[in-house]
C-alpha positions in Angstrom: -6.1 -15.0 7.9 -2.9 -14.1 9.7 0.4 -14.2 10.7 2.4 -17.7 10.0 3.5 -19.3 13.3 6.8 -20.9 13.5 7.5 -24.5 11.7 8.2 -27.5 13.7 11.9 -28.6 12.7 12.2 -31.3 10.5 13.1 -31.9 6.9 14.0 -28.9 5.1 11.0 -28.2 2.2 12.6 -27.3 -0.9 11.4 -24.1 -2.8 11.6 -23.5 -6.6 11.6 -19.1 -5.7 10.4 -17.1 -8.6 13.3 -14.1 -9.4 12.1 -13.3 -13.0 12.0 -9.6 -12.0 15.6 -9.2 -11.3 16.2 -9.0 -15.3 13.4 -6.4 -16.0 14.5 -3.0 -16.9 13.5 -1.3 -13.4 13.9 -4.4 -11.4 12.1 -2.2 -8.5 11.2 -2.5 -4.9 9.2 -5.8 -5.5 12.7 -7.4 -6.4 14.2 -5.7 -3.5 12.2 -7.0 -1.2 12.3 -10.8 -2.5 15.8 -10.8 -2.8 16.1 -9.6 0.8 14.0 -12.7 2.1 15.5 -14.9 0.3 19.2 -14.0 1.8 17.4 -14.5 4.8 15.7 -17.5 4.2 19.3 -19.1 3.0 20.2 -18.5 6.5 18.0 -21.1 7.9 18.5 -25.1 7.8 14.7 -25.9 7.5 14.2 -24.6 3.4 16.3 -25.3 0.7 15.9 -22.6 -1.8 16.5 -22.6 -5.5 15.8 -20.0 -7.7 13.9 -19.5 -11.0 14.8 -17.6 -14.0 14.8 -16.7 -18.0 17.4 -18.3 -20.4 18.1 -15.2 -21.9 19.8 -12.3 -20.5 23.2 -13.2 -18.6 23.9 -12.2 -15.0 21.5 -9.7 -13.9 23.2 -6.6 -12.4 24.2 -5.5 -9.2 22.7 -5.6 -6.6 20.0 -7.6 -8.6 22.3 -11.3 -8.5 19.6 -13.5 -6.4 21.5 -15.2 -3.4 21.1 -18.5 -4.4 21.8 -21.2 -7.0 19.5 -20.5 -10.3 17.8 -22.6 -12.8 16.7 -21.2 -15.8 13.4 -22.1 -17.9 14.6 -22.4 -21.4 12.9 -18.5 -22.8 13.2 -15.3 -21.9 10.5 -14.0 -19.2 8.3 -12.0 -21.5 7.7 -15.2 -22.5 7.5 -17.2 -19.5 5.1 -14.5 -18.0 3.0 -15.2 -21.1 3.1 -19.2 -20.7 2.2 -18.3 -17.6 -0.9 -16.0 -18.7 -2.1 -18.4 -21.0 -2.0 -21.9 -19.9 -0.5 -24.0 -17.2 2.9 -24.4 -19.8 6.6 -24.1 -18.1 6.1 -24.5 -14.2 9.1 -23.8 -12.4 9.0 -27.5 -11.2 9.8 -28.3 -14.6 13.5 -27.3 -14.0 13.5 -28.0 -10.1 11.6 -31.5 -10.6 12.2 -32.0 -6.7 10.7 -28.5 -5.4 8.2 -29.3 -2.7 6.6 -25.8 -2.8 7.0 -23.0 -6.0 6.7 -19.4 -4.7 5.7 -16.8 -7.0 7.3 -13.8 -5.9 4.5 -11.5 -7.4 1.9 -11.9 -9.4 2.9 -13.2 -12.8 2.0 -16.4 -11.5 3.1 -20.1 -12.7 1.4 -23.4 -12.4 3.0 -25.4 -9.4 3.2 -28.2 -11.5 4.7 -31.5 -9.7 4.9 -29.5 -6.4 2.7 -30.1 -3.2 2.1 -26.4 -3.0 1.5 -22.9 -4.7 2.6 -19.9 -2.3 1.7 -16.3 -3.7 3.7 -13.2 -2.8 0.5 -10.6 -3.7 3.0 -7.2 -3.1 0.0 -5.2 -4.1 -3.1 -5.3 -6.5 -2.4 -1.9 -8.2 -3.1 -3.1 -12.0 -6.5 -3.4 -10.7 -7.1 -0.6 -8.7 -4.8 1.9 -10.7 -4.5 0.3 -14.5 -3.8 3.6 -15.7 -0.6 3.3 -14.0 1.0 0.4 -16.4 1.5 -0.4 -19.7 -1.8 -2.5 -21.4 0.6 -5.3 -21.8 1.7 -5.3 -17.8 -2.0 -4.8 -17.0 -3.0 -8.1 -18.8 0.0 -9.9 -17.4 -0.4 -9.0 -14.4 -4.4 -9.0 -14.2 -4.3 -12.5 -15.2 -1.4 -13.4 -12.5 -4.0 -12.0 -9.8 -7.1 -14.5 -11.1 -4.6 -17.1 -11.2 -3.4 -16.5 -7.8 -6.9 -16.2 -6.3 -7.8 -19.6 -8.2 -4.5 -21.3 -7.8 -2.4 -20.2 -4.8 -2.9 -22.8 -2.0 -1.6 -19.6 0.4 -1.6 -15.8 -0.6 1.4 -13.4 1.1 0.6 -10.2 1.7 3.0 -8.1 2.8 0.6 -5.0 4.7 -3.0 -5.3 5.9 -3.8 -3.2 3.3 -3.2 -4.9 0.8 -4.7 -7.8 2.6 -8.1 -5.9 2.7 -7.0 -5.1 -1.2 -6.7 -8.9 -1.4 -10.5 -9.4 0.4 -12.1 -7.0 -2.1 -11.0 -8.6 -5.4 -12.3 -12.1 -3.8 -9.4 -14.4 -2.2 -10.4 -16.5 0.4 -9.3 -14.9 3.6 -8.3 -18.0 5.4 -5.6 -18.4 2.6 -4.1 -15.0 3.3 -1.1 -14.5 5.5 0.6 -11.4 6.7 4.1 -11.8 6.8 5.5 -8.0 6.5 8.9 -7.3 5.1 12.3 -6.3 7.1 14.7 -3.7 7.2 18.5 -4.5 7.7 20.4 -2.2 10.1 23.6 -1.2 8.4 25.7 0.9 10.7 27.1 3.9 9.3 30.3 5.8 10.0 31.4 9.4 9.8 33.6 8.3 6.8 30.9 6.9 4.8 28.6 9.9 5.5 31.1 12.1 4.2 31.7 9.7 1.2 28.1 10.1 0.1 28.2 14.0 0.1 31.4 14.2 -1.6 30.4 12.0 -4.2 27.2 13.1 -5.1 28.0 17.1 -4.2 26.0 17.5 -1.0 26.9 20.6 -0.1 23.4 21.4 2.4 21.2 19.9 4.4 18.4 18.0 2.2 15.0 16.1 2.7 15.4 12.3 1.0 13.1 11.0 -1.2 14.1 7.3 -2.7 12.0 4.9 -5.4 11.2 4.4 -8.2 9.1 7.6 -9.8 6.0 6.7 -11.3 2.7 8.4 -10.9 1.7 6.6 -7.8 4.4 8.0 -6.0 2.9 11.5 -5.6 5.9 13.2 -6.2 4.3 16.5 -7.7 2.8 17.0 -4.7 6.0 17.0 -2.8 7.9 19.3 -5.3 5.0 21.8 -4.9 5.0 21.7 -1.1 9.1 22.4 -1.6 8.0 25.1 -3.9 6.0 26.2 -1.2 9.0 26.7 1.4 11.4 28.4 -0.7 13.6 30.4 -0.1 15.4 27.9 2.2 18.7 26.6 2.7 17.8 23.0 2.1 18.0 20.5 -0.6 15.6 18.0 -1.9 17.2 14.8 -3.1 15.5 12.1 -5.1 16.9 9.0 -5.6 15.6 6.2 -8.5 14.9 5.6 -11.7 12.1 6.5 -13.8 9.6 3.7 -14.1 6.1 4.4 -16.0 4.6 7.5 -17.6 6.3 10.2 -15.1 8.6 12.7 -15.8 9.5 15.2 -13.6 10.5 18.5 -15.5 7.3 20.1 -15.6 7.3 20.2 -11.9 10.5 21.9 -11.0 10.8 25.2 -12.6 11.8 28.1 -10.5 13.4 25.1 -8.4 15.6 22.9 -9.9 18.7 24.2 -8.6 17.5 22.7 -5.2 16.2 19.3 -6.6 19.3 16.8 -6.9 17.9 13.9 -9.1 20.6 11.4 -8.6 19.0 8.7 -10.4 20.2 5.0 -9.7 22.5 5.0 -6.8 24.5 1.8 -5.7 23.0 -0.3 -2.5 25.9 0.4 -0.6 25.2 4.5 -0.6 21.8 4.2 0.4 21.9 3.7 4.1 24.8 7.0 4.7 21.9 9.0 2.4 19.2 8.3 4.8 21.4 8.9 7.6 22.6 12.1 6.4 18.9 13.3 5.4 17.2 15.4 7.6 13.6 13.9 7.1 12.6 11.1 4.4 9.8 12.0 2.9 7.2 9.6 0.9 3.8 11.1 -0.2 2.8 7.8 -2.3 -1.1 7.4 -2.4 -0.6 3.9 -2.4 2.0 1.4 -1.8 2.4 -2.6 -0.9 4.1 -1.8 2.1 6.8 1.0 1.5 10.4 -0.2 2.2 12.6 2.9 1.6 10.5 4.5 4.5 11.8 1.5 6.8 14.7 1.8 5.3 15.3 5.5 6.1 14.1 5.2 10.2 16.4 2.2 10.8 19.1 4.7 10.1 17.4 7.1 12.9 15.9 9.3 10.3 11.9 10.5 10.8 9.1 9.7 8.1 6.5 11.7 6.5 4.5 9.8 4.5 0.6 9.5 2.9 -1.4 8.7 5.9 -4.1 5.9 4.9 -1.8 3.8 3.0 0.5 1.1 4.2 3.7 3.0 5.0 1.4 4.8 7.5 1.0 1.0 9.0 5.3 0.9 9.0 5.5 4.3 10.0 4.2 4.6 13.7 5.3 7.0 15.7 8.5 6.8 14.0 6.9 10.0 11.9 3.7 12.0 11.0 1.3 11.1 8.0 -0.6 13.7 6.3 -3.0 13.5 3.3 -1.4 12.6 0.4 -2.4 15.2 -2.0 -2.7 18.1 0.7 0.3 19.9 -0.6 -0.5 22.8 1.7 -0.1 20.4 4.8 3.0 19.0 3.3 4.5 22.4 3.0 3.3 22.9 6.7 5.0 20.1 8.5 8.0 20.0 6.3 8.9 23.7 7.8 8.0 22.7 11.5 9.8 19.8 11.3 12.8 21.6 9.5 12.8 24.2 12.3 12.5 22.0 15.2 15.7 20.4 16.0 14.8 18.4 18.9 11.6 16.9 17.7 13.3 15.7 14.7 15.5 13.9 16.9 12.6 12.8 18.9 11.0 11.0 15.7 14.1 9.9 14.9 14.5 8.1 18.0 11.1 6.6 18.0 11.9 5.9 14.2 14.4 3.3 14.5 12.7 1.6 18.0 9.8 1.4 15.9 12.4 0.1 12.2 13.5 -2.9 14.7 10.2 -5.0 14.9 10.2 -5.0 11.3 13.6 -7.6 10.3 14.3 -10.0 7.5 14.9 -12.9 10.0 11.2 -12.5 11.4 9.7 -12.0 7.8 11.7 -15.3 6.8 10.9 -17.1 10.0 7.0 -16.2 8.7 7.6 -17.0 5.3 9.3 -20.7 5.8 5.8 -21.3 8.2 4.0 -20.7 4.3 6.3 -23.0 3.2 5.9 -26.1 5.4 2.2 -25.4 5.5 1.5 -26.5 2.0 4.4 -28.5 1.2 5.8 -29.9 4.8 
């Protein structure tokens, strides 16, 4: 159990990547994350990367295109996911014959079929610690994905400790585990862009940045109630993303929606001027795999709070402060000390994006292609 050390050079291992998950509905953070990697990883000369995805359903969206050249299994991936689920039916090596390693990029897991090795992304075990929070058909799925990956991966990827210690719980071996934790890419922003984003979504005051996908796990009651808490006040709170599963937000804005700009899905190229712009991000999920948009937001400069205890606390540092999750008198607390205190905003923010740079896509790929050639070199 680990970090993967650096590959000797030699010949590149071909990869059949799994990238199912751009074409769901909410492709999501997970699909973020792995199509991040895998730009990086096509930067290096020692994997050769080829994707995997459903017959059905065209180009995915931007910014959901994968970065590589795609083969598609011949059904859509409701289907595939249940081959999966069910039997050791339609392994990705069955349309990369050649693939030396498959990597499942979560856990709707494949066979490897014809390949030397089975490398697992495990993002998180919430289906089995939070069930309640997915449908009973992505429970089952994804339930199944997890036994298969603890009886079939030949190494499991995990991108925080905890879900590593997640991982130990629910029974993997821990000398197939590996931490490889994901990267943040620095994209410099410019007065014009800055002034781009508030024009074009009307941000007209300062605001606090909130950015995922909203679903119960992500605790956002408890952050509207703590910006309840701190009204009147000249500042905005701005949530970004779509709605996932079983949350809606109405109930929990009255007497405040005017100060709650729900901008929904917003383009890739808007994000990094929005966290730049935003006084604080805040994140007050009780659990995540690793928590991206908070890495995200302090490689712009721009200080954290988030759930302490989970694993954006582990990102977090002393680029920002971590309170209880569901203390929303605490929440309400630091959000008007840090509000009012200028100079230790810029303080965190500083320490924010020192702390953003030992996080990058290069080392997370340099990590990942060690999985690689340890199974399949």
């Amino acid at each position: 159990m680990g970090l993967c050390q650096t590959p000797a050079m030699g010949e590149p291992v071909r990869v059949a990547y799994t990238v199912m998950q751009c074409w769901h509905r909410v492709p999501g953070g997970t699909a973020s994350s792995v199509l991040s990697l895998a730009s990086a990883l096509g930067d290096r000369d020692d994997v050769d990367l080829v994707g995997v995805g459903p017959w059905f359903g065209g180009v995915p969206a931007a910014p959901w295109v994968p970065p590589m050249p795609v083969r598609r299994l011949p059904v859509p991936y409701q289907l595939a996911y249940e081959a999966w689920y069910r039997s050791s039916l339609l392994a990705p090596t069955w349309v990369v014959p050649d693939a030396d390693v498959v990597h499942a990029t979560t856990v709707t897991v494949p066979a490897k079929g014809r390949a030397r090795g089975l490398v697992v992304t495990v993002h998180d075990l919430f289906p089995l610690t939070s069930p309640e929070q997915f449908t009973p058909r992505g429970v089952r799925i994804m339930t199944g994905g997890i036994r298969a990956a603890i009886d079939r991966a030949d190494l499991v990827c995990c991108p925080s400790q905890d879900t590593m210690d997640d991982c130990l719980r629910a029974g993997f071996a821990a000398e197939r585990l590996r931490l490889v934790p994901w990267g943040a890419t620095p994209h410099p922003v410019t007065d014009a862009d800055r002034r781009r984003v508030r024009e074009r979504y009307r941000l007209d005051r300062p605001f606090v940045l909130w950015v995922g996908t909203i679903e119960p796990r992500k605790n956002l009651p408890t952050l509207l109630e703590a910006f309840r808490r701190i009204q009147p006040t000249d500042v905005d709170l701005v949530l970004v993303g779509p709605v996932g599963w079983h949350e809606q937000l109405e109930g929990h804005i009255e007497g405040i929606g005017s100060k709650v700009r729900q901008l929904g899905f917003v383009p890739a190229e808007d994000l990094p001027a929005l966290y730049a712009e935003a006084r604080l991000f805040c994140f007050p999920s009780t659990r995540e795999g690793f928590g991206l948009p908070a890495l995200e937001a302090m490689a712009q400069g721009t200080p954290v709070i988030a759930g302490a205890g989970t694993a954006v606390a582990e990102v977090v540092g002393d680029g920002g402060v971590t309170i209880a999750p569901l203390d929303v008198e605490a929440w309400a607390e630091v959000l008007v000390e840090l509000l009012d205190d200028e100079p230790r905003r810029s303080a965190l923010g500083a320490a924010a994006l020192v702390r953003s740079g030992e996080f990058t896509w290069e080392r997370c790929a340099e990590q990942m292609a060690a999985a690689y050639h340890e199974v399949g070199g």
